[in-house]
C-alpha positions in Angstrom: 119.4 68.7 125.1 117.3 66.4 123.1 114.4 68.5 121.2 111.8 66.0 123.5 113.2 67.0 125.8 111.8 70.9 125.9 108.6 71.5 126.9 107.9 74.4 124.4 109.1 74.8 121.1 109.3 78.8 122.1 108.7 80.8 125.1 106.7 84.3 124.2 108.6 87.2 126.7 106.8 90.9 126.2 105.1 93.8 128.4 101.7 94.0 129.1 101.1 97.1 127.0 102.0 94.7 123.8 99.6 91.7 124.8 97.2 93.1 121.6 100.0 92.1 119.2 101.7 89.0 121.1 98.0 87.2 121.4 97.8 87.2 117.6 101.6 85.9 117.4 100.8 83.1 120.0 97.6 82.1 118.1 98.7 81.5 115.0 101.7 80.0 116.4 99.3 77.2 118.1 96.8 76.7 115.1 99.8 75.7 113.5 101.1 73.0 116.2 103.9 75.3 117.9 104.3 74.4 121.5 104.1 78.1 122.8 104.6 79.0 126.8 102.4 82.4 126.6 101.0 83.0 130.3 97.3 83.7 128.8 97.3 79.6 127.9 99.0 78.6 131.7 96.5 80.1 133.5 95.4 77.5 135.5 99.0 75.9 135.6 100.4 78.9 137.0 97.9 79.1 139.8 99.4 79.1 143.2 102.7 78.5 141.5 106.0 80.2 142.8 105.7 82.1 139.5 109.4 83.7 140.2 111.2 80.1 140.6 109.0 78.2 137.7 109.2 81.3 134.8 112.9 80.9 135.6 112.2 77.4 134.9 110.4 77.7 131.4 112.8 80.6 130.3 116.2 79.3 131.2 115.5 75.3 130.8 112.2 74.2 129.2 112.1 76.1 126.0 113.9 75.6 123.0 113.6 79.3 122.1 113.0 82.3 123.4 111.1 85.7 121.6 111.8 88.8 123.4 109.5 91.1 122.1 111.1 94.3 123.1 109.5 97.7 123.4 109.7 100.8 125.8 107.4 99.0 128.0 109.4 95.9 128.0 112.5 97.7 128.9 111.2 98.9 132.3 108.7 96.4 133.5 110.1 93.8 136.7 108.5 90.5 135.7 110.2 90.9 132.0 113.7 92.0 133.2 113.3 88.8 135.2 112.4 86.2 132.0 114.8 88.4 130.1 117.6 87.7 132.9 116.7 84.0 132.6 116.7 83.8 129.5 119.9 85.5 128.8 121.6 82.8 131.5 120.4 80.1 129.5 122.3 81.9 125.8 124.9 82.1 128.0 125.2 78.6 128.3 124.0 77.4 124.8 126.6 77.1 122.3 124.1 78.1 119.5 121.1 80.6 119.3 118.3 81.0 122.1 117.2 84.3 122.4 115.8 85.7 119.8 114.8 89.6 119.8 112.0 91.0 117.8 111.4 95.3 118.2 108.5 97.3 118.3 111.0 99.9 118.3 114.5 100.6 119.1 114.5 100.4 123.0 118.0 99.6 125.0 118.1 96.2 126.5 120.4 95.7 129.2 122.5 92.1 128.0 121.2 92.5 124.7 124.1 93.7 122.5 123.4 95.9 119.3 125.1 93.3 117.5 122.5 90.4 118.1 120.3 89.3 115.2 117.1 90.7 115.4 113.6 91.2 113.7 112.4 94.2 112.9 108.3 94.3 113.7 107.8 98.0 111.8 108.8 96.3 108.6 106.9 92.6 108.8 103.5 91.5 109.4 102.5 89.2 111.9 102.6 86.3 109.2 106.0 87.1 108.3 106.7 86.8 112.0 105.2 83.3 112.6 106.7 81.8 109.8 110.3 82.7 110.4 110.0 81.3 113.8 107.9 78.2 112.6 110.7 78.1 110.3 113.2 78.5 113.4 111.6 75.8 115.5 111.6 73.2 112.4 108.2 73.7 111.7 107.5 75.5 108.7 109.4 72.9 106.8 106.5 70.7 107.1 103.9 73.2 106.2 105.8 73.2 103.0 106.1 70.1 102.5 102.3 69.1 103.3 101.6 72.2 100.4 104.2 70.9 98.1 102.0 67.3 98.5 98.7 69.1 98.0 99.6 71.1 94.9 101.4 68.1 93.4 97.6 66.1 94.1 95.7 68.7 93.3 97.8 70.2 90.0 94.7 72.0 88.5 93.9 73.6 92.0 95.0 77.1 93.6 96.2 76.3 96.8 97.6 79.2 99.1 98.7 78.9 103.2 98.0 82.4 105.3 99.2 81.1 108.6 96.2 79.6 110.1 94.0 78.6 107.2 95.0 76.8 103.7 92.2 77.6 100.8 91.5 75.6 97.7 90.2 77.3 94.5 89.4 75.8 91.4 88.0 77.5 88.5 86.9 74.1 86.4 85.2 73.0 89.3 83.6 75.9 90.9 84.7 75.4 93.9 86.0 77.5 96.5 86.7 76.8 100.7 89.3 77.0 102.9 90.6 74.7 106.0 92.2 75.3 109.7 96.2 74.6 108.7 96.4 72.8 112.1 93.8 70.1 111.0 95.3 69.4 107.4 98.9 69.1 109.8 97.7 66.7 112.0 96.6 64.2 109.3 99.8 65.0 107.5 101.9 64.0 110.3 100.1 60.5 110.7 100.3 60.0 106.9 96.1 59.9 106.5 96.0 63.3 104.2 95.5 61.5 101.4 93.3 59.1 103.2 90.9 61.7 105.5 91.1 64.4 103.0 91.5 64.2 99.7 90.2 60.7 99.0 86.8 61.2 100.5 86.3 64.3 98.2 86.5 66.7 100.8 88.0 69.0 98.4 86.0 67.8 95.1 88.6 67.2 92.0 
């Protein structure tokens, strides 16, 4: 399939009991333009849907990716042996990657074989996280890009990117702030950066 045409960039599959940690995930992951199916955002989507038929929908056709987030919790809930089963379908059918597993700890799967690629959440942060699948989904290419611009433009500037926010620091100038990553992106990718940012002085130099 065409990447237009998927729905989502990548489909967010955990238990309940790890909502805490997948909320962040799913949040950064939309600040920074990700097409995420996470059910807090479908709410009123999902509402009176056949939610067995249509998550078999978004898991085994509509997504480009799919993040298992596998815990104990995940291994013996109903609704995520379901998305996991749909999911797995859809691998089986994909000549490249689609599932991609992510552990909380080392939990058996049933389908998922101990040989599959996976990220290992004890030894990341949630940043780490979002930027390897930004950088799955094609995405974190561009964040580097719009930095690589930004630095180049603004050589005697500190410029760093934590995921949601990119801050500007310079020392000469006394000047100090930080913008949402999402904005700066959207102006990037209609080629008015230069234009709605840095030539109005938003960022002083």
């Amino acid at each position: 399939m065409a990447e237009s045409d998927y729905d989502y960039d990548v489909a967010l599959s955990f238990a309940g009991e790890d909502r805490d940690y997948v909320d962040q995930i799913a949040k950064m992951l939309h600040t920074l333009g990700a097409r995420v199916f996470y059910d807090k955002y479908e709410s009123t989507d999902l509402w009176g849907k056949d939610l067995y038929a249509h998550l078999d929908d978004v898991y085994r056709k509509r997504s480009k990716y799919c993040v298992i987030f596998v815990s104990a919790a995940y291994g013996r809930k109903l609704w995520t042996s379901h998305e996991r089963q749909s999911a797995q379908a859809r691998a089986f059918e994909s000549a490249g990657e689609y599932v991609l597993p992510v552990r909380f700890d080392d939990t058996e799967i049933p389908g998922l074989r101990p040989t599959t690629g996976y990220l290992d959440l004890r030894k990341m942060s949630p940043d780490d996280l979002v930027r390897a699948i930004l950088q799955k989904v094609g995405l974190q290419t561009e964040v580097d890009e719009m930095l690589d611009f930004l630095r180049g433009y603004l050589s005697n500037y500190v410029i760093q990117e934590d995921g949601t926010e990119i801050s500007f620091s310079c020392e000469s100038e006394q000047y100090e702030g930080s913008f949402p990553t999402r904005l700066l992106l959207e102006m990037w990718r209609i080629d008015m950066l230069e234009h709605m940012f840095l030539a109005p002085a938003i960022v002083p130099h």
